[in-house]
N, C-alpha and C positions, 0 to 999 in steps of 0.2 A: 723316402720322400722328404722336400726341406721343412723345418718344422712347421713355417707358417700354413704350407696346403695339408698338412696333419691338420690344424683347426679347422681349416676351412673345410676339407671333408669332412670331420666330427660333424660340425653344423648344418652342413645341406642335407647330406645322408640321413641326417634325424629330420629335415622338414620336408626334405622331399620325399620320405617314407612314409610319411605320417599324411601328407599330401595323394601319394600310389594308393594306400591301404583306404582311404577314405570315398576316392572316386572306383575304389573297385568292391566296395560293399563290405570290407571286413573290420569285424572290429577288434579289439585286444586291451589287455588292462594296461600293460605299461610296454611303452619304445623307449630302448637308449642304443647310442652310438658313444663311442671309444675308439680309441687308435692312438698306434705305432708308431713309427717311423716305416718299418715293412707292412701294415696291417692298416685297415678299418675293419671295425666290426658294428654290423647292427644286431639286436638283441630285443625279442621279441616277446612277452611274456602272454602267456595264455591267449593263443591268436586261434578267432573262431575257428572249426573246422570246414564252413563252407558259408557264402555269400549271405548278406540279410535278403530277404523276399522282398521283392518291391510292388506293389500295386498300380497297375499302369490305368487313368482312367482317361478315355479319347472318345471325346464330345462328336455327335453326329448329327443328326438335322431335328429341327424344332418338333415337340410333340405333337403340335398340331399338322404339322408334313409330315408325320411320322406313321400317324395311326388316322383312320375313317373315324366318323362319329360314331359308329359300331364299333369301335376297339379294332377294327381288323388292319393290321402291318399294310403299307405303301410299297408302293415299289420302293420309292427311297428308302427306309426304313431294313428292306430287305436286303440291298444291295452294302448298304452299309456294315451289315451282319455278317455279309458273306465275305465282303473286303479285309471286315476285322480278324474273319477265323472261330466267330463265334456263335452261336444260338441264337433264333431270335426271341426264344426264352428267358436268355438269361442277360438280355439288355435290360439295363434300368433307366429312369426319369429321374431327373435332377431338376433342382431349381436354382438358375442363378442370375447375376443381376441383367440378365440380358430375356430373362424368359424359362420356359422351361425347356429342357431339355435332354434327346436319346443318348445316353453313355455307352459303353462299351468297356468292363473292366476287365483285364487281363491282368493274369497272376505271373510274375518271373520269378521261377524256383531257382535258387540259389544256387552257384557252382560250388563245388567243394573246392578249399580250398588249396589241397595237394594238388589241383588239376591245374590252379590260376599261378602260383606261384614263379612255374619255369618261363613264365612270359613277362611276370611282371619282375621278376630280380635284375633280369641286366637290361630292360629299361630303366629300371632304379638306377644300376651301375651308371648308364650312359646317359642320367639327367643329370649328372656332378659336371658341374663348371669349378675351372680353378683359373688365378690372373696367368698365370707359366703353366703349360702345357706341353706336352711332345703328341706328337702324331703316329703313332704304329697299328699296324694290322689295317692299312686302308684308311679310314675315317675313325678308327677309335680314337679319342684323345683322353690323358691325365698324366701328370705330374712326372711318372714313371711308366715304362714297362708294365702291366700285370702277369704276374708269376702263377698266381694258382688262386682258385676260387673253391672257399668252401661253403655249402648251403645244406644245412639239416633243417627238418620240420619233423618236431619232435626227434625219432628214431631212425625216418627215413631219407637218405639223400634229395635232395633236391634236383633234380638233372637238366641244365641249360648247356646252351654252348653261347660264349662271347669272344669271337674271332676265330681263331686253333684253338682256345682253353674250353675244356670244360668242366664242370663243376663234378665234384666230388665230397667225400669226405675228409681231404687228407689237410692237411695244416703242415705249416711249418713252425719249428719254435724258433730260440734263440738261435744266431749264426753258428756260435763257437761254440756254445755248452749244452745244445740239445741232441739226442738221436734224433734225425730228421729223414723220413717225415714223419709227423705223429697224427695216428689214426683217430678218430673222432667218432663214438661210436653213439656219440647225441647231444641234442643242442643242451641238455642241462649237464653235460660232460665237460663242455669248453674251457670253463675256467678251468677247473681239475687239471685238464691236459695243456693250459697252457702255464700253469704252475709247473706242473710236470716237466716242460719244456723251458722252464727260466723265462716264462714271458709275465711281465705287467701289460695285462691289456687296457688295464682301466688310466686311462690317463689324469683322473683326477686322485686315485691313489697314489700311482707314480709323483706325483706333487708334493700328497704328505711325506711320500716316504721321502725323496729327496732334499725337503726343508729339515726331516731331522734329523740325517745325515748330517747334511750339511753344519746344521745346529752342533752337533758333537762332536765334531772335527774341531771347529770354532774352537770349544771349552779345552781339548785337549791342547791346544796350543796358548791357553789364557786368553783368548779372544774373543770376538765378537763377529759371527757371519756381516755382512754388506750383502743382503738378499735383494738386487735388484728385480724388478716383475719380469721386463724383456729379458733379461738373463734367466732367469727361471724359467718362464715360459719357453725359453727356446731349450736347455737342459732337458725338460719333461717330454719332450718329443727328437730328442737326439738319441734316446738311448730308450730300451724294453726294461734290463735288469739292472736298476742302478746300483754301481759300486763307489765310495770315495776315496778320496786319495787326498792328504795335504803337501803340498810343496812349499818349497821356499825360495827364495831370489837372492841374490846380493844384496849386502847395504847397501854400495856404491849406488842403487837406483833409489834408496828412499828419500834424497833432496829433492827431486822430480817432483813438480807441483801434484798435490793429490788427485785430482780430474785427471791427469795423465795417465799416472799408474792403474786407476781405474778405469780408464775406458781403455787401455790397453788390455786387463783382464777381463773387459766386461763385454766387451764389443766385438772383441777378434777373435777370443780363444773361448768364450764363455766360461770363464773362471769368475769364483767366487772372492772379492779381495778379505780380509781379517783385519780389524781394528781394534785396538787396547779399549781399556775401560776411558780414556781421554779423548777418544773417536780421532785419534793418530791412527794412520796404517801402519798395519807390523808388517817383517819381510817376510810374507807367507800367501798362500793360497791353494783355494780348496778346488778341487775336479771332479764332475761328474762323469766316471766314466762306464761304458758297456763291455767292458772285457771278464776278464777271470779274477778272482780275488788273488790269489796265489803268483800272480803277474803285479801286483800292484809296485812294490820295489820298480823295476822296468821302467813301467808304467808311468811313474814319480818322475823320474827321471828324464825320461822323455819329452814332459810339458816343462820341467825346468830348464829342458835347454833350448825350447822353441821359447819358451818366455824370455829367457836369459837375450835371445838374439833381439825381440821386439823389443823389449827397455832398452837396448843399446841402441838399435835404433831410433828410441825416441829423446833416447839422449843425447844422441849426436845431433837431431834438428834442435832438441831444444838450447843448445852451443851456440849451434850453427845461427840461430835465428835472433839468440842475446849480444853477436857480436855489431849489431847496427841496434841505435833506440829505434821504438814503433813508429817514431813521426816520423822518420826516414823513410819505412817503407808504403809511405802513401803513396806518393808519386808513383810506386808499381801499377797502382789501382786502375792506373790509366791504360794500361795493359788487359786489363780482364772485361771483358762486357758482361754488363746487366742484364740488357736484352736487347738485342738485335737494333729494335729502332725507338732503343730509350736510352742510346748511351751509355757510358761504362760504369765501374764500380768508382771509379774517380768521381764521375758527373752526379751522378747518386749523391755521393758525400758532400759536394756542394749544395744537393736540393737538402738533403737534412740538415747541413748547417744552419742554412739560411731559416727553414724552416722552425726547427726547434728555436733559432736564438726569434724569433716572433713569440712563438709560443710563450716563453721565459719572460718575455717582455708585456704580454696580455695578463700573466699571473703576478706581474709587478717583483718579481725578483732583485734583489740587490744584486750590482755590478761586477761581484767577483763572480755570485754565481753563473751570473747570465756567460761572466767571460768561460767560467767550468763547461756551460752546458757546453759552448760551441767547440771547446779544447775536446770535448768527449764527442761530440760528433766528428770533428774532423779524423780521428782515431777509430769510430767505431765501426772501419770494416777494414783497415790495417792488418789487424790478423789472418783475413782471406789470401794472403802473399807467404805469409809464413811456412814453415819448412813442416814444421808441425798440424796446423790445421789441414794443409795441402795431402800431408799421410791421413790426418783423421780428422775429418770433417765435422765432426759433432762438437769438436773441441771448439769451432768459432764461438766468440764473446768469452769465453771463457779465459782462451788465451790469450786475447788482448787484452783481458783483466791482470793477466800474473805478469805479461808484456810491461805493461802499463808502470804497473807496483815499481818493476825492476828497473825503467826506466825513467823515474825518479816523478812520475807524472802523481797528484793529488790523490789521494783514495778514493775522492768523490768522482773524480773524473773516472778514475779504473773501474768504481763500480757500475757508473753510468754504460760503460762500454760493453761489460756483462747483463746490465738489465735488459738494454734496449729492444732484445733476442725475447724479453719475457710479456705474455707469457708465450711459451711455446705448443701449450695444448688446451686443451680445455681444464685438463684437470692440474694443471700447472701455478707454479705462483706466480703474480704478479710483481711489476717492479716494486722496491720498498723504496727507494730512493727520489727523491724530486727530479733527478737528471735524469733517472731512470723513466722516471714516467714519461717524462717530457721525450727522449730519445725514442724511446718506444712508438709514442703515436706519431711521433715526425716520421719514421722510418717506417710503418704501418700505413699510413695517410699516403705517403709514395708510392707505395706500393701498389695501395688501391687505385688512386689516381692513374697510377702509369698504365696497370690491366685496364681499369674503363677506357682509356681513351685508346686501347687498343682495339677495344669490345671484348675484349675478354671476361666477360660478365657469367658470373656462376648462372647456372638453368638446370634443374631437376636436380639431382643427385652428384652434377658434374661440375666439380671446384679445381680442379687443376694446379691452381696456384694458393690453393687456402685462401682464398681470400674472405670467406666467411667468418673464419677461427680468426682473422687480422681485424675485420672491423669488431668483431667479438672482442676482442681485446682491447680497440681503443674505449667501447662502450663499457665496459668493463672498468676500466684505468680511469675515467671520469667520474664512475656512478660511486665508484666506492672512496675516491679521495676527495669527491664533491666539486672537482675542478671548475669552474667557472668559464667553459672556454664558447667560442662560438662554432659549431659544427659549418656552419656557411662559411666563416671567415677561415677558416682551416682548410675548407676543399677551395676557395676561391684563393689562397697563396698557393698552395701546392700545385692546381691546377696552373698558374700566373706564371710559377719557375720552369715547369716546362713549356710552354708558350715564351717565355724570355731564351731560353733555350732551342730552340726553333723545332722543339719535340713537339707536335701538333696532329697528331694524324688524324683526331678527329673534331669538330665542331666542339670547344668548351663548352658552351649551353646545352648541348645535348648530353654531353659529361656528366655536367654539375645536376642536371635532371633524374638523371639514371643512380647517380648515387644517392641523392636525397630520398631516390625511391625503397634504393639498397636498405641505408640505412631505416627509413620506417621500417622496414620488414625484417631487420634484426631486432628492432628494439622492439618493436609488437610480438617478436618469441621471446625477448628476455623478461617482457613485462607479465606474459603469460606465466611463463616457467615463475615468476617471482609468486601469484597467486591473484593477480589483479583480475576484475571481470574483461572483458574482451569488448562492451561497448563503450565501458569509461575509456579502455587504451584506444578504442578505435574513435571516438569523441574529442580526446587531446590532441592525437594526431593528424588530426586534419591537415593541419598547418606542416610549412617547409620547418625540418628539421633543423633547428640551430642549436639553442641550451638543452641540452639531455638531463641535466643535473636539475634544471626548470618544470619539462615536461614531466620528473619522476614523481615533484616535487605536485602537480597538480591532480597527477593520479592518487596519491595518497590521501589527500584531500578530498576529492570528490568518491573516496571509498570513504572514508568514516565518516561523510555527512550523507551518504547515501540515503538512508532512511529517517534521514533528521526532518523536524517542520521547516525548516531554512531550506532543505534541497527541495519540498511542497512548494514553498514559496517561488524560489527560484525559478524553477521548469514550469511554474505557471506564469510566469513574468513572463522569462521569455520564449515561450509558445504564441502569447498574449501578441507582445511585438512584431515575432519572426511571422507571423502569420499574415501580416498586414503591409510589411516593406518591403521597400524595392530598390534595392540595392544600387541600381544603375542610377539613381536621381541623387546621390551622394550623401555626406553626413552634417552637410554645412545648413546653420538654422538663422533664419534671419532673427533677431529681435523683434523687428517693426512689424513682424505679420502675424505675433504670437496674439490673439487676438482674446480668448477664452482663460479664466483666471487658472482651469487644473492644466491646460498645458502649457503656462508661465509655469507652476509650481511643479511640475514632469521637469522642462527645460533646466529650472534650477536644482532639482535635485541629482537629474544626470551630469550637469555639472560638476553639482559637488563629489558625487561617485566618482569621476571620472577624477576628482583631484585626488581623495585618500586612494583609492586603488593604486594611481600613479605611486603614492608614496609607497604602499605596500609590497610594489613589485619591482620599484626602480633598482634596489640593491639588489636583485636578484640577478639581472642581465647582466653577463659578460659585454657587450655590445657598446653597453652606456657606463662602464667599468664597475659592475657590480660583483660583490663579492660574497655577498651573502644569501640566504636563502627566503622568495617572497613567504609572505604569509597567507597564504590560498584558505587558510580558514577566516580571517577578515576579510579576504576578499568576498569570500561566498556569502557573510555574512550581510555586505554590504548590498549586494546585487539581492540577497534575497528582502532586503528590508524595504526595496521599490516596489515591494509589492502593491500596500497600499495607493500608493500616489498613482501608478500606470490602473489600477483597478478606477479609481474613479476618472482618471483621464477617458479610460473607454464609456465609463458610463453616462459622464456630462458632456464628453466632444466629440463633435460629428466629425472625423477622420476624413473622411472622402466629401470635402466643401463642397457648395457650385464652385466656389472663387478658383480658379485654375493656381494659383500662386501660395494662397491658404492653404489648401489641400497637396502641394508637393512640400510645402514645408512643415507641415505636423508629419509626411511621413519622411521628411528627411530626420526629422527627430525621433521617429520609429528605430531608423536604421541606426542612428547614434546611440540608441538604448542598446540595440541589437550589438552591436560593436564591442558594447563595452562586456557581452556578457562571453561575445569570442574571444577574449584577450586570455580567458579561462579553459574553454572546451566548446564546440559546436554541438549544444545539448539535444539537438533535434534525432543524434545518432542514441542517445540512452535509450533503451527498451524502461517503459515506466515502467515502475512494481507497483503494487497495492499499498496506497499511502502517498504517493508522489504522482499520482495522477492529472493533478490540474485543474482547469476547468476550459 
């Protein structure tokens, strides 16, 4: 099987076991699963011998329909008895919330569970879903052919048929180094006999043993293993009985940029590369392989000369591809489409240009930089032509990095062209470089942009295009370099360039909608995941998504004043307000109709609120070119110190005048209090706690 449907059976077989064993009454101390390359195995410890007993209790008509005020059985009563199979003895009276009522309990004795097993195994077998499948024997489907099927319970066979096959005792071992078949005379025999047979069933054994292999290979050639994970993990299920083997290469291949020589050992041939105590690669590498020890010489030889042909070929594109600089080969770009009806990898390269050099200019960057960023986007999908990425495609950004170096381009700009690509996973790094950030979310922003307005919009479980892990990453790339950018103004260029492009295919306002929505609903999982409560995130968020670095900025805030007298004060202020305005009469207060002394002294204190808050949060907004971060604990301080003044407002002014014109403008001055306390969070979403209650 290919390595990857190895895991994937490992994992179903153990939940959809444990899932079979559950809906069929059995229970057992410990399930594991294991596998092969030829093999899964599930592995059963101390499994009951027969079904738990279930209690079956089936409600039948009211005691008082039941029984005469003599105690004497109904006809209902008796029909009911007889339907059920049981006595009219041995019915009972329950009480429950609907009255009292005639029960009926019936006992199910347990099956044993030698008798349940031949039904429930190769339903087990054929509940495995894998993404690649073959079809044989009719409607069976998995990864492979199955060969043979072996099923003990304890001592005794198991006996099913699944298709022609049916189940026995017999196993196979290794291909080469076992007598095959080998008889299995009980399920506490298996490992025995697959020792016996040169087989590692346990595939997390097989793991350690191959890391220290590998590890002592390493030292014997002075080195250092390069254990990558997907290399490992794909090793540990290539092979049953690992053996190793170190080879070596030519020098002539060690100028080869490092990434090269590594993804050529790591990716094609799953070889281990070796690096000196300087983390230089030496000319060597390690093999896991499944044959004979005694063959290894051969063996050796044989991946030296399939490696020997893959470095030549990678060193022939990478010739090939240094005889033009990188900036020559844009202009191919216009050859390769993006996507069907977003234009090509050329057109792209114009949206990031345009885009990042905005970005660079909203962070106030100096002139040379600004000119780097755009030197680095015009380049940063140049390597998609190349001779070399075109063989290995993992190497984009990579290669336009060493491209770049060689073709005399700035380092910042070469690095930019490698970051732009980061991160690439979740558990990936992010860009380090300012161009790099900057490329990143230009190139990310597009992308997103380009799928929404296709509708290509993630739903349930189905991302297609990653676009998740891409807005993840822009949120990501702002929260932790504290960028100052504005989320609106970013989808509203990106969106802008393909509409100037005549790329449209669906209504912008419905675009820029859908992603504003996007975006709350990743930053409501990041804010989660980070540890915040769920109605301060959901309280902040109210509002259209623009400063992230802002919004982070006021959840923190209203988490550590959470149980202060200030946040008391607050959520009674404005409870106080919100409860009384009306939003649709606006925020505009006349002077000449303030007619009562506490809501002159209301009016002029929201005033003044309304000035220091302004100061507090102005350098915060990207929008208004803010670059620094508000102060959301003066603000809260502020808003909670109206307390006093809106407390005697309500108690000395009658809010709801006769005067028709009085009375909309005390509550236009409701809504202006209210206003000011949304610039922070719409507190009416907070769940109070004990202490912040109000009045």
């Amino acid at each position: 099987m290919p390595t990857s449907a190895v895991y994937v059976g490992i994992e179903q077989l153990k939940e959809n076991a444990q899932r079979v064993f559950e809906d069929a009454r059995l229970s057992y101390h410990k399930l594991d699963t294991m596998g092969t390359p030829r093999r899964l195995a599930l592995i059963v410890s101390n499994l009951a011998q027969r079904q738990k007993e279930v209690l079956h209790e089936l409600r039948g008509p009211a005691r008082r329909a039941a029984y005469t005020d003599q105690g004497e059985p109904t006809a209902a009563v008796i029909g009911f008895a007889k339907a059920q199979g049981v006595r009219i003895g041995d019915l009972v009276v329950k009480k429950v919330p609907q009255g009292e009522y005639v029960f009926a309990v019936k006992k199910e004795v347990g099956e044993p569970t030698a008798k349940l097993l031949p039904e429930l195994l190769p339903r087990l077998i054929l509940s495995l879903s894998f993404p690649r499948s073959m079809r044989w024997e009719g409607e069976i489907k998995f990864p492979r052919p199955i060969r043979w099927l072996m099923a003990l319970y304890g001592r005794e066979t198991v006996g099913f048929r699944l298709g022609s096959l049916e189940s026995g005792n017999l196993t196979w071992g290794h291909r080469f180094l076992a007598s095959n078949p080998i008889k299995v005379n009980g399920a506490r025999d298996y490992f025995k006999a697959m020792e016996t047979g040169k087989v590692m069933v346990d595939h997390r054994e097989r793991e350690k043993v191959i890391r220290k292999l590998v590890g002592e290979a390493a030292k014997k050639v002075s080195g250092k293993a390069v254990i990558d994970a997907q290399t490992l993990a794909e090793a540990v299920n290539l092979v049953e009985f690992p053996h190793v083997v170190c080879g070596v290469f030519s020098k002539e291949f060690i100028n080869l940029p490092k990434d090269v020589l590594v993804t050529v050992m790591e990716s094609h041939q799953r070889y281990f590369p070796v690096e000196d105590t300087a983390g230089n690669l030496t000319p060597h590498f390690i093999v896991i392989h499944n044959g004979d020890e005694k063959h290894n010489t051969v063996i050796t030889r044989g991946h030296e000369r399939v490696l020997k042909a893959r470095l030549a070929d990678a060193k022939f594109f990478f010739e090939e591809d240094l005889k033009e600089p990188l900036i020559r080969k844009v202009e191919k770009l216009k050859g390769v489409v993006f996507q069907e009806r977003l234009g090509t990898m050329y057109d792209k390269v114009v949206r990031i240009r345009g885009l990042a050099g905005e970005i660079a200019r909203e962070l106030e960057l100096d002139a040379k930089t600004i000119a780097d960023v755009k030197r680095a986007a015009s380049l940063s999908k140049a390597d998609l032509v190349t001779e070399m990425v075109v063989e290995f495609p993992t190497l984009q950004g990579v290669m336009g990095k060493e491209y770049a170096r060689l073709s005399g381009e700035p380092e910042a700009v070469a690095l930019g062209i490698y970051e732009h690509y980061l991160p690439r996973s979740a558990t990936d790094s992010p860009p380090r470089t300012v161009i790099g950030r900057i490329l990143s979310i230009a190139d990310k922003m597009d992308n997103i942009v380009g799928c929404f307005s296709l509708g290509f919009i993630p739903s349930g479980s189905q991302d297609p295009y990653a676009l998740r892990r891409q807005i993840q990453g822009i949120i990501g790339i702002i929260l932790e370099n504290k960028l100052p950018l504005s989320v609106r103004k970013l989808t509203d260029l990106s969106v802008g360039m393909y509409r100037r492009a005549g790329l449209e295919p669906r209504p912008p306002k419905e675009v820029k909608k859908e992603l504003n929505d996007f975006f709350k609903t990743r930053l409501r999982a990041q804010f989660l995941n980070e540890g915040f409560a769920y109605d301060i995130i959901d309280a902040v968020l109210v509002s259209e998504v623009d400063d992230i670095v802002d919004l982070r900025a006021r959840i923190v805030s209203l988490s550590e004043k959470r149980e202060s007298r200030e946040m008391d004060d607050l959520l009674t202020t404005f409870t106080r307000c919100k409860n009384l305005s009306q939003p649709s009469l606006g925020r505009k207060v006349q002077g000449s109709l303030l007619r009562e002394e506490w809501e002159k002294r209301l009016y002029a204190a929201v005033v003044e609120a309304e000035r220091d808050i302004a100061e507090y949060l102005e350098k915060a907004h990207p929008a208004i070119g803010g670059v620094g971060e508000a102060d959301y604990g003066r603000v809260i301080k502020v808003l909670a110190d109206l307390r006093p003044t809106v407390d005697k407002f309500f108690d000395e002014v009658l809010v709801m005048a006769e005067d028709r014109d009085v009375r909309r403008n005390r509550l236009s001055l409701l809504n202006r209090c209210v206003e000011l306390f949304l610039k922070v969070a719409d507190f009416s979403k907070l769940v109070v706690l004990e202490g912040n209650k109000g009045n």
